[in-house]
N, C-alpha and C positions, 0 to 999 in steps of 0.2 A: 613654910611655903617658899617656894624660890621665886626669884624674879623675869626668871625665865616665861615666856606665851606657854600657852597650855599648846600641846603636841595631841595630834592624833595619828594614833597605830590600829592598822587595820588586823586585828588580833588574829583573823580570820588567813588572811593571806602569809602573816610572820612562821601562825600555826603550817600556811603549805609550806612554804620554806626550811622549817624545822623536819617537816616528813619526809620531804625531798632530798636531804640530806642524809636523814636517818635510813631511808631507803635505799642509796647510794651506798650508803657504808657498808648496810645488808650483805647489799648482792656482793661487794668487794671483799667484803669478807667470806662468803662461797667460794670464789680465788683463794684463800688464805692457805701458807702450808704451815702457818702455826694452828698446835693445839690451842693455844690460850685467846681464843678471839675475847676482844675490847671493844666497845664504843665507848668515849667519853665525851658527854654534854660541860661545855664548861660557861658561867655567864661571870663576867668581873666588867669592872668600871674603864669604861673605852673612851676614855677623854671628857671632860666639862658637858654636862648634857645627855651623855653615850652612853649606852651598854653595850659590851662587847661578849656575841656568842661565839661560843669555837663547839664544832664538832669535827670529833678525833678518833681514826681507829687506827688499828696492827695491821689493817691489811696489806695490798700491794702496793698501795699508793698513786696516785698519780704519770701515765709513762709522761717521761722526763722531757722529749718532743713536742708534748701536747701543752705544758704547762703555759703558756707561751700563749695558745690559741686557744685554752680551756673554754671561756667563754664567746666563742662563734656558733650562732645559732648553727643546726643540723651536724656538728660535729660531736659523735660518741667512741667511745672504745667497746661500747657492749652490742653484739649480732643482731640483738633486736630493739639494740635503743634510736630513741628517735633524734637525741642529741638538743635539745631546749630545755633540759633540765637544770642547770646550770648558769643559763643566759637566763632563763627564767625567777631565777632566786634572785640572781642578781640585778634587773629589773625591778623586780617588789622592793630590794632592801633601797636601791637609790631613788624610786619613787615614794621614800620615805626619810629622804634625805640621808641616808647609811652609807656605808661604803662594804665592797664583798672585794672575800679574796682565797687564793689558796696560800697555805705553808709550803713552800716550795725546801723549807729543810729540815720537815715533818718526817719521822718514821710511819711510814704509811699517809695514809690517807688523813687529810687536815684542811677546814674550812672554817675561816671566818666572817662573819657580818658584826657591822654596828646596827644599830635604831636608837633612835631618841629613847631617851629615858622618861619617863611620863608618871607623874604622881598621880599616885592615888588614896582618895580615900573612903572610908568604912560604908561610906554611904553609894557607892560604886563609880 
């Protein structure tokens, strides 16, 4: 056991965050003029504490004007988006003490969040 305070993760909300993304990668991948679409889910150790998620595709990527303001509510690139999808995430990750971000020298599309790392065990 660490000596770390016990952490609580709203598994519930980290779950919309992970959809939200995955969802995002979706549609950008409908954009894609490659054959080979990808999504890759990645989780590795994001500092003392952290887990660090990346989700990553081949799509178009982020336009390069926007990266800058990515996170301003009501701003989207999609006809029918509402544009809080993203200020959204990142919202849940830092009221969870996380930090969110994009790869700005990602081949395509690239996001990631921290969350506390939280042990567990067998007995739930």
């Amino acid at each position: 056991m660490s000596d770390l305070p016990p952490v609580k993760v709203d598994i519930l909300q980290i779950e919309q965050v992970l959809l939200n993304l995955l969802h995002n990668s979706i549609e950008a991948l409908g954009e894609a003029e490659t054959v080979n679409r990808a999504i890759l889910i990645e989780a590795s150790a994001g500092g003392p504490g952290f887990v660090e998620i990346g989700v990553k595709d081949n799509g178009p990527g982020f336009p390069p004007d926007l990266l800058s303001d990515s996170f301003l509510p009501f701003l989207s690139t999609k006809a029918e988006g509402l544009g809080i999808g993203l200020s959204l995430c990142k919202s849940i990750v830092e009221a969870h003490g996380g930090r969110f971000w994009l790869d700005r020298d990602a081949r395509g599309g690239a996001v990631h969040f921290t969350i506390p790392a939280v042990e567990t065990s067998r007995d739930g």
